[in-house]
N, C-alpha and C positions, 0 to 999 in steps of 0.2 A: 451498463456500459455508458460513457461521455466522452461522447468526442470534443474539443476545443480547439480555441485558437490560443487562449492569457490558462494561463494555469495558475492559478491563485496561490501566491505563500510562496512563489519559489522568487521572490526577488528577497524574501527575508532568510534564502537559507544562509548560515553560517560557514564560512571557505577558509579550513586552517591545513594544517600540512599536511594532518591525519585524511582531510577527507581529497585535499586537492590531488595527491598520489589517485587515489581510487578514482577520480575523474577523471584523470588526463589517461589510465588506464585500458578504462571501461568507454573514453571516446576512441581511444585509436582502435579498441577491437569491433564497436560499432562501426562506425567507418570502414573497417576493412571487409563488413559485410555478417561480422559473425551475432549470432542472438547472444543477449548476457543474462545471465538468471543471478541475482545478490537473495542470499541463504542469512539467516539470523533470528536471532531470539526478537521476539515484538520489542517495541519502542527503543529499539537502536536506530530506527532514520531509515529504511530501506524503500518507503513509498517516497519520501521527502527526497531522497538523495534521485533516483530514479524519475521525477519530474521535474529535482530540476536538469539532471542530463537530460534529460528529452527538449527541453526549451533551448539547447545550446546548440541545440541540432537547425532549429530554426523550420520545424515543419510542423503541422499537425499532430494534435495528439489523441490517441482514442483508449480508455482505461476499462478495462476491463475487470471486475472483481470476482475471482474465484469464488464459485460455491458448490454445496453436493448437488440443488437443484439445476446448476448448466448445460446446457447442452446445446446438441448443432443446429436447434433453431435458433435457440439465442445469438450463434456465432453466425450462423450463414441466414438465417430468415427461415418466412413459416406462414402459412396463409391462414391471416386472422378474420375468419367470416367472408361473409360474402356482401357487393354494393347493387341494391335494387334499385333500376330507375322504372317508373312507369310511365307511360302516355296517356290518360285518355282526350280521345278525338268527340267530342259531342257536337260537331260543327250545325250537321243537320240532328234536331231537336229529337229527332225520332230514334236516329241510329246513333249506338254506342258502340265506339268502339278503344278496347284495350291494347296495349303492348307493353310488356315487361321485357327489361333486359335484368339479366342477374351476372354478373362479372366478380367470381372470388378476388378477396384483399390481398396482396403479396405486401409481408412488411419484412424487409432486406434486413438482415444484419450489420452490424457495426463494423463487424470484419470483415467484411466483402469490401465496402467504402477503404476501409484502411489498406488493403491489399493494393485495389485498384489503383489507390492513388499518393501510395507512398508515405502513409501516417506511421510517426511512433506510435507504436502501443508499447503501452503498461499492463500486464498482464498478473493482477496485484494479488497474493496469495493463490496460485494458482494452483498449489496441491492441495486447496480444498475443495477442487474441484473431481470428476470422477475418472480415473485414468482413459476410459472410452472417449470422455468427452474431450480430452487434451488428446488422443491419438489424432485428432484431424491438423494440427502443428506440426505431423513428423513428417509429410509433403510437404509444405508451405516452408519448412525450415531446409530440410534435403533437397527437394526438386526445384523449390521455388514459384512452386506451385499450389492452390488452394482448392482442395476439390471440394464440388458441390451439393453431397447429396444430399436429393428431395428437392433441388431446386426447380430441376425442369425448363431452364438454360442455359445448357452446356454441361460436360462433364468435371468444369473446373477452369479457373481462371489463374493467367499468370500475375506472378508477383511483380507489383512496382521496384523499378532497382533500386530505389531511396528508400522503399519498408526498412522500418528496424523494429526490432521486438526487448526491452526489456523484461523478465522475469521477475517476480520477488516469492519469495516463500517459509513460512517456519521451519527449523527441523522439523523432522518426521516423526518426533516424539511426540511433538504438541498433539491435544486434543484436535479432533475435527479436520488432521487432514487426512491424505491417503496417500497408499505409496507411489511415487512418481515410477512408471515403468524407464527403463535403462536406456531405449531407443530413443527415448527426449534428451534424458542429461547428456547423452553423449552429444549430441547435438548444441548443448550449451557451454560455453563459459563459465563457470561456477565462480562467484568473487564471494569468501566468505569475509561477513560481516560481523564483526564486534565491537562490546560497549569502546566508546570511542573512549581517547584518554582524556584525562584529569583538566588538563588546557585549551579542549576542545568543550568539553562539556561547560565548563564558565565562560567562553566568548559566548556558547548558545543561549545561557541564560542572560547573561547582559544587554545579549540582541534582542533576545524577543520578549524577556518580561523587565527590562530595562532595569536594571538591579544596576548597582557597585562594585566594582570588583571583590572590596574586602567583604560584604554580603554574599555572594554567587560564589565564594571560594568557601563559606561556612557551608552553605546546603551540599557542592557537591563534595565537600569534608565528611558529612553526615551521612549521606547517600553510596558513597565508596564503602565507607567504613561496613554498613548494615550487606553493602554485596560479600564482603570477605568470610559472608558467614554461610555461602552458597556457591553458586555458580559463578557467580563477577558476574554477570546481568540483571540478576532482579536485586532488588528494584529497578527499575527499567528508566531512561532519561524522563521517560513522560510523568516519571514521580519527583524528579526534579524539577522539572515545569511547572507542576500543579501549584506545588510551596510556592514556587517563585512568583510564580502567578497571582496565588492568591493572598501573599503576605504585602506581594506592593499593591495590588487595588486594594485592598482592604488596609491597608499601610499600619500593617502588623510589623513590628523592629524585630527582627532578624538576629534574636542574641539567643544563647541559651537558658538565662536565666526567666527567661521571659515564659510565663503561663500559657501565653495566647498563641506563641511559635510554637511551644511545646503540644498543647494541643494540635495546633493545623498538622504537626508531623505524624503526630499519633494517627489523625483520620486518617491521613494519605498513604500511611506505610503502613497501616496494621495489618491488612489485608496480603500486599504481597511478601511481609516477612512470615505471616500465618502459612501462604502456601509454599517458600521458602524451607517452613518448618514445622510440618504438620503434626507433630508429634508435641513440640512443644503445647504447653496449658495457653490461654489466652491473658492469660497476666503475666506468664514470665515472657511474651511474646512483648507486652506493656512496656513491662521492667527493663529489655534489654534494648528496645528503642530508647527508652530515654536516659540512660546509662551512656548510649553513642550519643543521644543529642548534648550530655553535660560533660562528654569527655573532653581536656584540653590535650589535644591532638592538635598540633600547626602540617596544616597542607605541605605537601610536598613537593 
């Protein structure tokens, strides 16, 4: 867990039409008090887009990262060992004397801080966490209240009015999560999230790996085209990035005919058109990347 004050990267996020709806959305339902949970296949923006709503709020932030080992020490705290002091008194040369104090360590959780004092949290793939461990959410979101056990002061602490909680999560198909029990989602806002469009996907690239339009309109040309063979998600933005990435530092030209574009694409997409297409052989997997990378297709 991190809590903060600057959340790093979100003065670079990308604000087009597709994503300004889902903000102006997901603040009014914040604001009005309700928790949001954004659902989607990885590398569509869901950690991005939910830090930077949390900075618009103008509070603290405390991020939490789902996993199977969490639990309600990590959320509420847990006493880690014990602090020895001792005294000795040799004042007279003759007599010794000892005292030991021993005083166990209390180390608070992040969520307790966050409750008390009004922090968004980010609660970032939270269904890989264990449905027990996220039952401690379904007070805190209902009563408004965060109970405390094992803590040993107090039965529970009331919620700051200014807490907000954003969610983010994979479908429940993906490997490694679990199933969310129905007393949470009901509790949430569900904003389903997908590959964002065509015009949105090339401002991000021009943003952040400072490309040209007519370069950043060829990858996500190539990148669209290899999802129409799947789900429309994978390849995922973050395979647009990489190219984008690493063809301007390494200031690799961005054409088709080019060896060296061809290659970077092959590393970066072979993998997820392979799990894409598991059946296919690992050369017709080859052959049909680079088939999309030489088709003359103009963007649409």
């Amino acid at each position: 867990m991190n809590p903060s004050n600057e959340i790093s990267g979100t003065r670079e996020f990308v604000i087009t039409p597709f994503f300004e709806d889902i903000i102006t959305r997901t603040l009014r339902y914040l604001q009005a008090g309700f928790p949001i949970h954004f659902v989607g296949p990885t590398g569509v923006g869901k950690t991005s887009l939910a830090l930077y709503i949390a900075k618009q709020l103008k509070r603290k932030v405390t991020i939490i990262r789902g996993h199977h080992e969490l639990s309600n020490k990590d959320l509420l705290g847990h006493y880690a060992g014990v602090r020895k002091k001792e005294i000795i008194d040799n004042y007279i040369h003759t007599v010794i004397k000892k005292e030991q104090e021993i005083t166990p360590v209390w180390v608070q959780g992040q969520l307790i801080e966050a409750v008390k004092n009004g922090h968004v949290v980010i609660y970032d793939e939270f269904s890989r966490s264990r449905p027990e461990t996220n039952n401690i959410f379904l007070s805190l979101l209902e009563e408004k209240v965060l109970p405390l056990y094992g803590h040993g002061k107090g039965s529970f602490i009331k919620c700051h009015p200014e807490f907000s909680i954003i969610f983010t999560s994979n479908p429940e198909e993906y490997a490694g999560t679990f199933h969310t029990q129905d007393a949470l989602l009901d509790r949430l806002i569900t904003i389903q999230l997908d590959s964002c469009d065509k015009e949105t996907e090339i401002e991000i690239l021009k943003h952040k790996a400072g490309l040209n339009s007519c370069d950043a309109e060829e990858i996500v040309r190539l990148v669209t085209s290899l999802r129409s063979y799947g789900n429309g998600f994978c390849p995922s933005l973050r395979a647009s990035l990489m190219i984008a990435a690493v063809a301007k530092k390494s200031k690799i030209e961005i054409d088709r005919e080019n060896i060296l574009y061809q290659a970077l694409c092959m590393d970066v997409l072979n993998r997820p058109m392979s799990q894409l297409l598991p059946k296919q052989h690992p050369i017709k997997i080859r052959e049909l990347i680079l088939k999309e990378i030489l088709r003359r297709e103009e963007i649409k």
